[in-house]
N, C-alpha and C positions, 0 to 999 in steps of 0.2 A: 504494500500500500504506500503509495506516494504522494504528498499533499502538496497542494502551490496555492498560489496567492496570485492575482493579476486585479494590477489597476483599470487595464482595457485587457478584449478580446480581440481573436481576428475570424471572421464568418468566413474565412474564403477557404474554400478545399479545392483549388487550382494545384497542380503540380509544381513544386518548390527546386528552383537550381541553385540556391544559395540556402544554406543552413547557417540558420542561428542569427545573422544580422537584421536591423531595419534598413529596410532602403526608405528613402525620401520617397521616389518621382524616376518613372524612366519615360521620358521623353513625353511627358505629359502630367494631363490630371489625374488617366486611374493608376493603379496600382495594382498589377497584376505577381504574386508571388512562383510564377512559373512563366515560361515563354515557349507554345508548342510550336513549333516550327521545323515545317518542311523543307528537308534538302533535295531538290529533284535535280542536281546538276554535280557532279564531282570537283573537287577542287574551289567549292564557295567557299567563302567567309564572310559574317555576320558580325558586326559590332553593334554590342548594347551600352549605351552610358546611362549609369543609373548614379542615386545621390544617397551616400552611407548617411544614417541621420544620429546625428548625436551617439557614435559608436564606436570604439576600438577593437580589438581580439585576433582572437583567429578561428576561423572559421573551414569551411569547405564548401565546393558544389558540385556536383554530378547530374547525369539525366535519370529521369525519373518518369519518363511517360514509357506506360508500359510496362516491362522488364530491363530497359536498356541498361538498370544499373549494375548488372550482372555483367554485363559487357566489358566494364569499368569506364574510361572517361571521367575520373576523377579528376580534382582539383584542388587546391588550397588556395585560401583568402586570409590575406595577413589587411587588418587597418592598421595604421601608426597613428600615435600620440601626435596631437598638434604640437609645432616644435617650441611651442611657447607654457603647456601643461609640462610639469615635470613628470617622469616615469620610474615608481617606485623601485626600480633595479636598475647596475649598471648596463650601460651599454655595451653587446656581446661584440664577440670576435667576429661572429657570423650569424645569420638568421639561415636556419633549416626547415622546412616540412615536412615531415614524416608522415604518409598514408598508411595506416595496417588494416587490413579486415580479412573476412575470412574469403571465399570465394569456391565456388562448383566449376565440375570441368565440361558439364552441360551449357548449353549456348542459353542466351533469353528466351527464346522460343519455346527450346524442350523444357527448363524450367514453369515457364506459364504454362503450357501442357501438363505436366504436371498436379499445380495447381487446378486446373480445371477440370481435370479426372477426379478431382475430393480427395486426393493425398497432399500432404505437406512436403516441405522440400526435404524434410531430414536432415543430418550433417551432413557441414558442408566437408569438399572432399581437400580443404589445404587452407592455409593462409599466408599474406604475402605482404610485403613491405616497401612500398613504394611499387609496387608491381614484380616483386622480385622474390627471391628465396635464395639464399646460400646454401652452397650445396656443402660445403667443410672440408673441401680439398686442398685448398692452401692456393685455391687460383684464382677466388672469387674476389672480384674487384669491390673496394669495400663502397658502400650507402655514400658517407662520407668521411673527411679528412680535419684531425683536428690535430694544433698546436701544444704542445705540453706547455699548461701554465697559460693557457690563455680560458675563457669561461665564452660558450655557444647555446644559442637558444634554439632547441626542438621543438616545433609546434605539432605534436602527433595529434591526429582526429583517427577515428573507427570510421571508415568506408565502407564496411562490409554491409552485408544484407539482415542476418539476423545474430550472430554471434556476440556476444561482448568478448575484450581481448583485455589479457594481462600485458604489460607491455614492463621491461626492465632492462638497464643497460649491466652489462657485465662488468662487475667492481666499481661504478662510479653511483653517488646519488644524484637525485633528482629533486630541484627548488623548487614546487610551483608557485609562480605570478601570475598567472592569468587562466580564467578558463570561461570560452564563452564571451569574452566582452566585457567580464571582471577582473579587477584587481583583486588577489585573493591574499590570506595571510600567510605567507611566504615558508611553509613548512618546507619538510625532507620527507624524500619519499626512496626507499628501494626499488620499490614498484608501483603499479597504478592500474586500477580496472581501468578501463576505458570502454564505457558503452557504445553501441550504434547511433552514430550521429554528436559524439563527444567529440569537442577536441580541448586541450592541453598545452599550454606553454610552457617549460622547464630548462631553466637555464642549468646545464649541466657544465663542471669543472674538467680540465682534463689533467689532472690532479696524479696521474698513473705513471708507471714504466712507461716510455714510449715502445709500445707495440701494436698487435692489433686485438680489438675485442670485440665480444656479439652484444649486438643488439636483439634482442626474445622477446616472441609475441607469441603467446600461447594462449587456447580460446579456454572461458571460463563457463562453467553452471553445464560440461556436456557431457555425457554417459564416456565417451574417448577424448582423452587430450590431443589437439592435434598444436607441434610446435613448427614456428619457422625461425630462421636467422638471417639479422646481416651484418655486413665487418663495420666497422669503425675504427679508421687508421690511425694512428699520429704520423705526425711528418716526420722523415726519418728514423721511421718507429723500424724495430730489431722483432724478429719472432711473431707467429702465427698465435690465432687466438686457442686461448684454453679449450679443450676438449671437456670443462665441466662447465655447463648451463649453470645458470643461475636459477636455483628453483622457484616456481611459480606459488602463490597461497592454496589455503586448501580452504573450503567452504565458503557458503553465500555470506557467515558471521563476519569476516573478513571482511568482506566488501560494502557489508552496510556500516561496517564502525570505520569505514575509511569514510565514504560519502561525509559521515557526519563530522569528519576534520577539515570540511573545507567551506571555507569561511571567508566572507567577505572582508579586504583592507578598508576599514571604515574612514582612516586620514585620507588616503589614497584618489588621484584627480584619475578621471578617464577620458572622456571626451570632451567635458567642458569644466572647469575652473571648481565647482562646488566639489565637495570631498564625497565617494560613496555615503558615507555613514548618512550624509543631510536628508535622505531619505528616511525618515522615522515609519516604516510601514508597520510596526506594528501597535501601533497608536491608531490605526484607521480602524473602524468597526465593520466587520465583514455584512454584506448587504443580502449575498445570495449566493449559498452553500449547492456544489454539480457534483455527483458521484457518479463518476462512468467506470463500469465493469465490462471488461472484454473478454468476450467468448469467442470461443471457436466454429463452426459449423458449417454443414454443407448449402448451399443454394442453389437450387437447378441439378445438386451435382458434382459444385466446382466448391472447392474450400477455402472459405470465407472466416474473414473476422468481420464481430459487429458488438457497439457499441450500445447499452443498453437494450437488447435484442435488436439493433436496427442497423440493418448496413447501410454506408452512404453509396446513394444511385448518383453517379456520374455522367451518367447518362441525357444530357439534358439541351434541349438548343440552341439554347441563349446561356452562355456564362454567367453564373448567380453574381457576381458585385456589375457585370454590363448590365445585367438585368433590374437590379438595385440605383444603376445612375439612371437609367430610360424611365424608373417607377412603371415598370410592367413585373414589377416578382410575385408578384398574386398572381399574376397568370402561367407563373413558369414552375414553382417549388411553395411548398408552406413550411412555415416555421415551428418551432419547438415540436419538431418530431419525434423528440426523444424526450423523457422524463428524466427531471433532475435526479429521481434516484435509479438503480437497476430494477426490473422486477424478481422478486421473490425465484419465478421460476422461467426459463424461457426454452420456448417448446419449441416453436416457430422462428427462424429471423425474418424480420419485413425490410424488405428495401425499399427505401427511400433518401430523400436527398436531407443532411443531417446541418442543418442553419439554426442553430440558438441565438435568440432572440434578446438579447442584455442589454441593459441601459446605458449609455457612455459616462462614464465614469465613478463608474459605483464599482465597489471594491468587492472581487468574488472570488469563495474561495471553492477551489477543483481537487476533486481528490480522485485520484485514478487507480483502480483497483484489479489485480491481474487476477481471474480466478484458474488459467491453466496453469498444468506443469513446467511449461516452457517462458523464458522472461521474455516479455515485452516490451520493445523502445516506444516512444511517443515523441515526435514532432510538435515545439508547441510553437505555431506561428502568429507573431504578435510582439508587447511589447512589456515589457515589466512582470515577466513570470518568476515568483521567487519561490525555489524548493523549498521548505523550511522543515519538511521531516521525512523519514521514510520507515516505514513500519511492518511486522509481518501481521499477518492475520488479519482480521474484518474492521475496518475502521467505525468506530462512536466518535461522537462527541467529546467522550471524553479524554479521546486521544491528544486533543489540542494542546493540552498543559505537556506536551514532548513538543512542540511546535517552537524551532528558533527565531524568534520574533524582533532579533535584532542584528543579526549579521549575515543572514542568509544569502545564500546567490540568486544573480538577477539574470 
């Protein structure tokens, strides 16, 4: 059980290529959180200029209509500190992005097939790092190259599809500053879950013998471990990397008592002048409490997730926010399709098109509730979403007094 907080919502269930940022405006007044677009000719290229609003971090994007993200077509998205905001940590030697996630050696295609026979994808068949794997023969060209004595920032994010990853460098720690668009409280880490659609900034020391070491991504919460590797050289580094991994954690215990160490820098500027902390959200009185529980099930056939029994239909003519600026959405979709809480039991999923209907600016709080065996990522598109707990078993009320109501991530 996961709880958040958001001062506003976003209605739109468009297809997302950037994860985690506000955009302002691309190239106009709406605001579309995806861009589907047709290449009928080889060798295009397409430029989009959009406007980062009030945001730093680092982030990721990929395609997302369909199955294409199986494909890969990965990316990372670095914003920078205006150069007149100060940045709670030194300036690195080098700025790197690190991709991990898991990946299948079926195409998008057979995948969605799949799917639409009523079976799930199962484990995936590897995972990889930047699109790569080290194979440990002493020939593998390393990820990247670092300086003894000098300090490098890794921005890792989880690309993969459903897996979360452990992610750890061999003999070095890891600082985090930032995750998401936050300045965070500057702990040490050995290691670090990293869920689907997370990413991470850690300024790592290269503090070591000069030679070469692995970088480990190993997947968590799966019946089999599956690991990958890649090198990490020093300059003029002597000898190949150890032939002992650094071991990965063992239980989900683990991973929820890390989440709850990561904490907002409340002095700390980010994109504009005021300090994180100036936000006092937990002083605001919550207006209108949303429990969504996700299930699994078939439809037609084909195997489906739905939100309070209800799948979102996509299906639709008009784009729900075009449809919302023309004032034709009562003829296209209805709103509060789904009830703020789960029902008791759900026999049936209904499809339909899933637009909650909230007030602007009234403070709400979401609590997302996983009832399968398998963990669940969630996308939350929008602006001001703060974790503030994460819990096992069926959320009350009275859960709230574990709620961090004053440093939480945004």
């Amino acid at each position: 059980m996961l709880s958040s907080m958001s001062s506003t919502t976003s209605t739109n269930p468009s297809s997302s290529l950037g994860m985690g940022y506000n955009k302002g405006k691309i190239h106009g007044k709406m605001e579309q959180q995806g861009l589907l677009v047709q290449f009928s000719q080889e060798k295009i290229t397409r430029t989009y200029h959009f406007q980062v609003k009030d945001q730093i971090g680092s982030y990721m994007n990929y395609p997302v209509t369909i199955m294409h993200k199986a494909s890969g077509g990965s990316g990372g998205l670095r914003v920078n500190s205006h150069l007149l905001i100060p940045v709670p940590s030194p300036d690195p030697a080098d700025d790197y992005t690190l991709l991990v996630g898991d990946f299948f050696n079926k195409g998008h295609k057979s995948l969605k097939k799949i799917l639409d026979s009523g079976l799930n994808l199962g484990r995936c068949d590897g995972v990889h790092l930047n699109g790569k794997v080290a194979k440990g023969d002493g020939k593998d060209e390393p990820l990247f190259t670092m300086e003894a004595g000098k300090t490098y920032k890794y921005r890792i994010c989880n690309v993969g599809l459903k897996t979360a990853i452990n992610f750890r460098f061999e003999n070095h720690q890891m600082k985090l500053v930032e995750m998401e668009g936050s300045h965070t409280m500057q702990n040490e880490y050995k290691s670090l879950d990293v869920h689907v659609g997370q990413c991470f900034a850690v300024p790592v020391k290269a503090d070591q013998d000069p030679e070469d070491y692995y970088v480990v991504a190993s997947t968590r919460f799966t019946r089999r471990q599956v690991t990958a590797t890649g090198i990490i050289r020093y300059k003029k580094g002597k000898g190949p990397a150890s032939s002992e991994l650094p071991p990965p954690p063992v239980g989900w215990a683990w991973s929820l008592n890390q989440f709850r160490t990561f904490r907002w820098n409340l002095t700390a500027r980010a994109a504009i002048p005021n300090p994180q902390g100036s936000y006092k959200y937990g002083a605001i009185n919550i207006t209108r409490t949303i429990k969504l529980a996700n299930t699994a099930s078939e439809v037609d056939g084909k195997f489906r997730y739905a939100l309070n029994g209800v799948l979102h239909d996509n299906e639709f003519k008009t784009p729900l926010k075009l449809a919302e600026y023309f004032n034709i959405a009562k003829k296209e979709f209805e709103y509060d399709t789904i009830p703020d809480n789960p029902p008791e039991k759900t026999e049936t999923i209904q499809v339909k098109p899933i637009v909650p209907n909230i007030t602007h600016r009234h403070f709400v709080e979401i609590i997302f509730e996983n009832q399968e065996t398998a963990i669940q990522s969630y996308h939350l598109s929008g602006y001001s979403f703060l974790a503030v707990a994460i819990e096992t078993g069926t959320w009350s009320p009275e859960k709230r007094k574990n709620y961090n109501l004053l440093d939480a991530r945004s």
